[in-house]
C-alpha positions in Angstrom: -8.0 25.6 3.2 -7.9 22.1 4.8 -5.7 19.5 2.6 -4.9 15.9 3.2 -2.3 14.0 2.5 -2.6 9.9 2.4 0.8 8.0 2.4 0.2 5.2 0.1 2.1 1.9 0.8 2.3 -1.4 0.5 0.3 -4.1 -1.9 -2.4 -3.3 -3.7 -5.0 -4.1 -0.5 -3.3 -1.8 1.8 -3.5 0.7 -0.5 -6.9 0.5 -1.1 -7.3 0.7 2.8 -5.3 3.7 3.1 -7.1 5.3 0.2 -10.7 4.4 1.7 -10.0 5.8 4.8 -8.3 9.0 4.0 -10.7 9.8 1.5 -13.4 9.2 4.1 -11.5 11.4 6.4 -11.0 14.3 3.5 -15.3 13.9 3.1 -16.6 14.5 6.8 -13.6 17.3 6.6 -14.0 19.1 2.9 -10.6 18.6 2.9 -8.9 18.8 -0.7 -7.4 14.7 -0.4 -3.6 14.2 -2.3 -1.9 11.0 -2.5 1.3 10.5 -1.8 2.1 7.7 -4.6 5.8 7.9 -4.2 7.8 8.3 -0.7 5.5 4.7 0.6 7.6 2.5 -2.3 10.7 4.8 -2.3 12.9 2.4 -0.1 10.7 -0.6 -0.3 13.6 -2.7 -1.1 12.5 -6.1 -0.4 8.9 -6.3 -2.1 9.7 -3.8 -4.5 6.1 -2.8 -4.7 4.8 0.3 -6.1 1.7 2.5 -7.3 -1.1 0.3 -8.1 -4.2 2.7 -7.6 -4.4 3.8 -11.2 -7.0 0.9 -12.8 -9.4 2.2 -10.2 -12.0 5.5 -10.9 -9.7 7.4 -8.5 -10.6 11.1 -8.5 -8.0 12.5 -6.1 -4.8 14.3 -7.2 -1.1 13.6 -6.7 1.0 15.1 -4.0 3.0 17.9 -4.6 6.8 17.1 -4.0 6.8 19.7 -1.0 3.3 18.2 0.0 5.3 14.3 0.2 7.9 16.9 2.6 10.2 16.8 -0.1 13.3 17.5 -0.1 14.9 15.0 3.0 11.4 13.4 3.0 12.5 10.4 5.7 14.2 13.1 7.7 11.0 15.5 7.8 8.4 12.8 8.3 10.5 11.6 11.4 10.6 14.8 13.0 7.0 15.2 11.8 6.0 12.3 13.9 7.9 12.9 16.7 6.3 16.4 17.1 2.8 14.8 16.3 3.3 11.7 18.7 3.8 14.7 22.0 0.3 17.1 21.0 -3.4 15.4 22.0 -4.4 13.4 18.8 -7.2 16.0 17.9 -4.1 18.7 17.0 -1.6 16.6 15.4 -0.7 17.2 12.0 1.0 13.6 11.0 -1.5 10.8 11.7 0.5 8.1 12.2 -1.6 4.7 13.0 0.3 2.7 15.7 -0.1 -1.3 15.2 -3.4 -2.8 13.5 -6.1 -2.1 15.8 -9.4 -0.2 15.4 -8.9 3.5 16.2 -12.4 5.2 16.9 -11.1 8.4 17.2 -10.0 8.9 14.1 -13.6 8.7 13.0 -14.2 12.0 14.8 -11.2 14.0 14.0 -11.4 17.4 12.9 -8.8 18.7 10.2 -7.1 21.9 10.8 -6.4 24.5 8.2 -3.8 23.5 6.6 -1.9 20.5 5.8 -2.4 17.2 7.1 -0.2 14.1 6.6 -2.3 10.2 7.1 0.2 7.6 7.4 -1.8 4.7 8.5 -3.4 1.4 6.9 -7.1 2.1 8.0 -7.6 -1.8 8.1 -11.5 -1.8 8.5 -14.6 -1.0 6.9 -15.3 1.0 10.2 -12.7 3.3 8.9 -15.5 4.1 5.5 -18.6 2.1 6.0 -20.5 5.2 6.6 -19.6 6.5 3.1 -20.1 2.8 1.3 -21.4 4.1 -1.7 -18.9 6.4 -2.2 -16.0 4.4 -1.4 -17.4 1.5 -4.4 -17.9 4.3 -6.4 -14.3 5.7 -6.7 -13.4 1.7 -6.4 -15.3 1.0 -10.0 -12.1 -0.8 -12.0 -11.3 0.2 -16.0 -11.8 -2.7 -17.9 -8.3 -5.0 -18.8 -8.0 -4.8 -22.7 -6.3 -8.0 -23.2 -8.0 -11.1 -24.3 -6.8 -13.5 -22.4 -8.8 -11.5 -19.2 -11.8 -11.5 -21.4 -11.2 -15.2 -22.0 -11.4 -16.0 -18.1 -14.2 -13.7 -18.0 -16.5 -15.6 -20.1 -16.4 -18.3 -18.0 -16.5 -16.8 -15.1 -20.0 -15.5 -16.1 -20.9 -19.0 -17.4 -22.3 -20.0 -14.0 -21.9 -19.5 -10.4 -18.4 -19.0 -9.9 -16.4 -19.3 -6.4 -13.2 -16.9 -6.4 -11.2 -19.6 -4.3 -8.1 -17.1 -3.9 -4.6 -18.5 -2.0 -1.8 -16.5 -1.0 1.4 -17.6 -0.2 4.0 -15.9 2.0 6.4 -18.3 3.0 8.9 -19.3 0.2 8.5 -23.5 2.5 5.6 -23.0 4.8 5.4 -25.4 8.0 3.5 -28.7 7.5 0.9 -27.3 10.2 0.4 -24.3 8.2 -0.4 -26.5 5.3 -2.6 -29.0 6.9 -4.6 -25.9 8.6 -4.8 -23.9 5.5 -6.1 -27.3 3.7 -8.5 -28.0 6.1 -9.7 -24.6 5.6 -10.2 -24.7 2.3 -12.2 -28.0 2.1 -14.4 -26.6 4.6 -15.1 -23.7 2.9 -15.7 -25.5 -0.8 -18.1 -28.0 1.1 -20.2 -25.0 2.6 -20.0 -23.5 -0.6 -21.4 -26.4 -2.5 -24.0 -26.9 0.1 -25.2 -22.8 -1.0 -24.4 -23.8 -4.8 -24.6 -27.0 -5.6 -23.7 -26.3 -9.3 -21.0 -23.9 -8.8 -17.6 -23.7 -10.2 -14.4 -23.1 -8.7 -11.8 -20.4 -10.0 -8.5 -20.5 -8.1 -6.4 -17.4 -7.8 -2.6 -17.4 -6.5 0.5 -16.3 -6.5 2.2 -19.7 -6.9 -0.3 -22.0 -8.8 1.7 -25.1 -9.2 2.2 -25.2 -5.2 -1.5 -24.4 -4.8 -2.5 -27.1 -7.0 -0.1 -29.4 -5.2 -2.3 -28.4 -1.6 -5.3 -28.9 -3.2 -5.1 -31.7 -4.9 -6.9 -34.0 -2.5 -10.5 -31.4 -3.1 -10.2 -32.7 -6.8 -9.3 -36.0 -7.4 -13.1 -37.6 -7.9 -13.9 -34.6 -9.9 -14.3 -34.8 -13.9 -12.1 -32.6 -15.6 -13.1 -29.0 -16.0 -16.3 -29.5 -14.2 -14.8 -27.8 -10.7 -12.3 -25.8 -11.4 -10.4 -23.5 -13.3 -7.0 -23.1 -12.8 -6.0 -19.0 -13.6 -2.6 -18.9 -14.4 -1.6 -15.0 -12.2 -1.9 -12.3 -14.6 -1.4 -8.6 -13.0 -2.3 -7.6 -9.5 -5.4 -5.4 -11.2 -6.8 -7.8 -13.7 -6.8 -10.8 -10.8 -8.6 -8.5 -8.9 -11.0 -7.4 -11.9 -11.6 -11.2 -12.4 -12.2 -11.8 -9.0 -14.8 -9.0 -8.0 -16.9 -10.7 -10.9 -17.0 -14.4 -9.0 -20.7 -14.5 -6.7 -18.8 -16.2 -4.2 -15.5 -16.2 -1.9 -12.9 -17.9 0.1 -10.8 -15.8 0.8 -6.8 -16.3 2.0 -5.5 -14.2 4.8 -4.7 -11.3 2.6 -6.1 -7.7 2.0 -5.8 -8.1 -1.6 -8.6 -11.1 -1.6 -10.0 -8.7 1.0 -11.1 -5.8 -1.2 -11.8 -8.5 -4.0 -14.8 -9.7 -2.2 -15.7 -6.5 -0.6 -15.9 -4.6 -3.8 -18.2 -7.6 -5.2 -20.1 -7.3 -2.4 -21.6 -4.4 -4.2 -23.7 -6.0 -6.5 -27.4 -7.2 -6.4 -26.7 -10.9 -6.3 -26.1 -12.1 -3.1 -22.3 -12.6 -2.3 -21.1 -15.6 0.2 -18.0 -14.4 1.7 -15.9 -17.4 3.4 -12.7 -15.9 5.3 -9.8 -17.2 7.6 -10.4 -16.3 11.3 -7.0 -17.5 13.0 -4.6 -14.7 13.8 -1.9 -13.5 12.7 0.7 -11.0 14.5 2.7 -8.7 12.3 5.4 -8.9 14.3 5.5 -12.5 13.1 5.0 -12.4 9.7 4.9 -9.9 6.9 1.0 -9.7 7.4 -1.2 -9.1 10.0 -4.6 -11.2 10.3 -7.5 -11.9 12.3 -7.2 -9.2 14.7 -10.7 -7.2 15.7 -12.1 -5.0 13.4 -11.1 -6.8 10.1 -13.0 -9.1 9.4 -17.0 -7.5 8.5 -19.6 -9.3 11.1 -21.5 -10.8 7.8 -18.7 -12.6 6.9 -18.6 -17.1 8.0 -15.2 -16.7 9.2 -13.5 -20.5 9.9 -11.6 -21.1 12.9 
């Protein structure tokens, strides 16, 4: 019996990559597909993040501890990888993705009997795009119960709504990463308006008193409440339910806005998708961005 075993980690976007892509691998394979919801936020000391898959219409089992090589996990996955890294990558048993860029042949690997550990991000639709529907399916989000998310929702479905989403990940960002990241977003409000002339503007952040600070200069001739609503962060998962019900995006250079607009995507009103296109090195910043492979073709990405 073929089993897989995706290591989840990271935010809630990487782990919807690492899910898509595993589960697209366990598919072509009729491999049974177990996540591995624990040794990815074990010693995630700085971010503290953990499990955030369970809002979604996730089918797939847990891990079994000595499926997560438990006990002396970080010792086993080591040697795991070391032993992996020496065989051709068609025979190793730990698929570990090296750096962000597109690997084709993982699209055309064949699972051995057995166990087989996926500890990679999968950061492209190549990765699943052949098993779309699927993918969206298992992606359909439970509905938040509290009424303040209802609240936003209502007007949300009021009229053509732009998810406008900013992320910040410097705790003082450089005045050139301001000024680009403002430029950015003007442009993309203008196209927006010149698609929709009538719609309205929902901002999502993480810091929403610095991002009305950067965007103030986009509002000042604009009456109050006709442009934009100002969303105050609620959880990772009921941002994300909000946002997948906007028609419209401008995305930030994240994989959490990412999968927003990708999963909206899905619907039968057409979706404008406006996206970042510089690029950013991991080994610079706690996120990578822009490199090939990310960013879908039918995308207007802004340079």
């Amino acid at each position: 019996m073929k089993k897989l075993v995706v290591r989840l980690k990271g935010g809630l976007g990487n782990q919807l990559f690492c899910y898509a892509a595993a589960r697209r691998l366990a598919t072509i394979n009729y491999a049974d597909l177990a996540l591995d919801a624990v040794s990815g936020f074990k010693y995630d000391y700085q971010y503290r993040r953990s499990f955030a898959l369970a809002p979604f219409s996730i089918s797939a089992r847990y891990a079994h501890w000595s499926e997560r090589m438990e006990p002396f996990g970080r010792i086993r996955r080591y040697v795991a990888r070391q032993n992996s890294s020496r065989l051709p990558f068609r025979e190793r048993r730990y698929i570990q993705q090296v750096g962000v860029q597109f690997e084709p042949e993982l699209l055309e690997l064949k699972l051995q009997d057995g166990i087989t550990y996926f500890d990679g991000f999968g950061q492209s639709e190549e990765y699943f795009i052949d098993v779309e529907k699927m993918i969206r399916n298992d992606l359909v989000m439970k509905t938040p119960s509290d009424p303040r998310t209802f609240g936003i929702s209502k007007l949300i479905l009021k009229s053509p709504t732009v998810a406008l989403h900013v992320r910040w990940f410097d705790a003082t960002p450089s005045a050139h990463w301001l000024d680009r990241v403002r430029a950015y977003y003007i442009s993309g409000v203008a196209t927006i308006r010149a698609l929709e002339p009538d719609a309205k503007f929902m901002v999502f952040s993480d810091r929403i008193d610095q991002t009305r600070d950067l965007l103030r200069s986009l509002f000042l001739n604009e009456s109050d409440g006709a442009f934009m609503y100002q969303v105050e962060p609620l959880s990772a998962a009921s941002d994300m339910w909000l946002m997948r019900q906007c028609r419209h995006f401008i995305i930030s250079d994240s994989t959490f806005a990412w999968w927003a607009a990708w999963l909206a995507e899905g619907r039968e009103s057409p979706t404008r998708v406006i996206a970042p296109g510089w690029i950013v090195h991991p080994e610079s910043s706690a996120t990578a961005w822009g490199f090939p492979g990310l960013l879908p073709n039918r995308w207007t990405v802004w340079k």
